[in-house]
C-alpha positions, 0 to 999 in steps of 0.5 A: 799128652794130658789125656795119656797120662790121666788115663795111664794114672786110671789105669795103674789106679785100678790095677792097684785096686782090683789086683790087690781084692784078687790078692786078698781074696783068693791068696792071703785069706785062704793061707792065714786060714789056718792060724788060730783068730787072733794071729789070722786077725791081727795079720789081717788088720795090718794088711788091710789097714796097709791096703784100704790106705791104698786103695783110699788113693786109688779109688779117689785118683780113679773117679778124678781121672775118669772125670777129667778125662770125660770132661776133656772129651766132652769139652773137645767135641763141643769146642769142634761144634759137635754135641757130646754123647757119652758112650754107652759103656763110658755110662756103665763103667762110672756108674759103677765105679762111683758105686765100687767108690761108695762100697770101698767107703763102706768097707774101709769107713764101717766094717774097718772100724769094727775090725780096728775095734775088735782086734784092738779089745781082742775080741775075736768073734766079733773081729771074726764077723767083720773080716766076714763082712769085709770079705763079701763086699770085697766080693761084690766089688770085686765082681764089679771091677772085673765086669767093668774091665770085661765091659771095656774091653769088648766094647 
């Protein structure tokens, strides 16, 4: 009962999180792409102030379930006598969900700030150059939750 419940909290943890760069990515950004900066910027920065708030939770409840769930298999197996091997895909999907973890840090804690920053001095180039910013790593680990779900999933 533990185990199903560490990993519906994992589960529902990253559909939070890559539903939400989906969301993002393919839905806000293009429909505020019109506004003048300093509407599209403000807009963005209450959103993704909101999301990365989320995400925060998600991310670090996503790498605490899959540990605990890792070390109750690993202790299982090795209480039965057996020698615990981690699977192959179990390697690939937290090497780079810690890697996701440390680019959403990287977003949320760097290009974040540089937003907050400029929205708040209504510097609008330089907000502009961090929402560009934000957009391309969002990217990236966006590409990277979807190839560790494909991983998963076909294994």
């Amino acid at each position: 009962m533990i185990y199903a419940t560490l990993k519906t909290l994992h589960v529902l943890s990253i559909i939070v999180w890559i539903g939400g760069m989906v969301f993002a990515h393919f839905f806000l950004r293009p429909a505020v792409a019109q506004f003048e900066p300093a509407v599209r910027l403000r807009l963005m920065h209450a959103v993704l102030g909101r999301f990365f708030q989320a995400v925060l939770a998600a991310s670090l409840l996503t790498l605490a379930t899959g540990v605990w769930m890792l070390g109750r298999v690993a202790k299982q197996v090795v209480q039965s006598g057996g020698s615990f091997e981690m699977p192959l895909a179990w390697t690939f999907m937290a090497v780079l969900g810690v890697a996701m973890v440390a680019i959403f840090m990287h977003i949320r804690f760097v290009l974040y700030k540089r937003l907050d920053r400029a929205v708040a001095a209504s510097e609008w180039v330089a907000g502009g150059t961090a929402l560009v910013q934000i957009r391309n790593w969002v990217s990236i680990n966006l590409g990277l939750g979807v190839l560790v779900l494909l991983v998963t999933l076909l294994r």
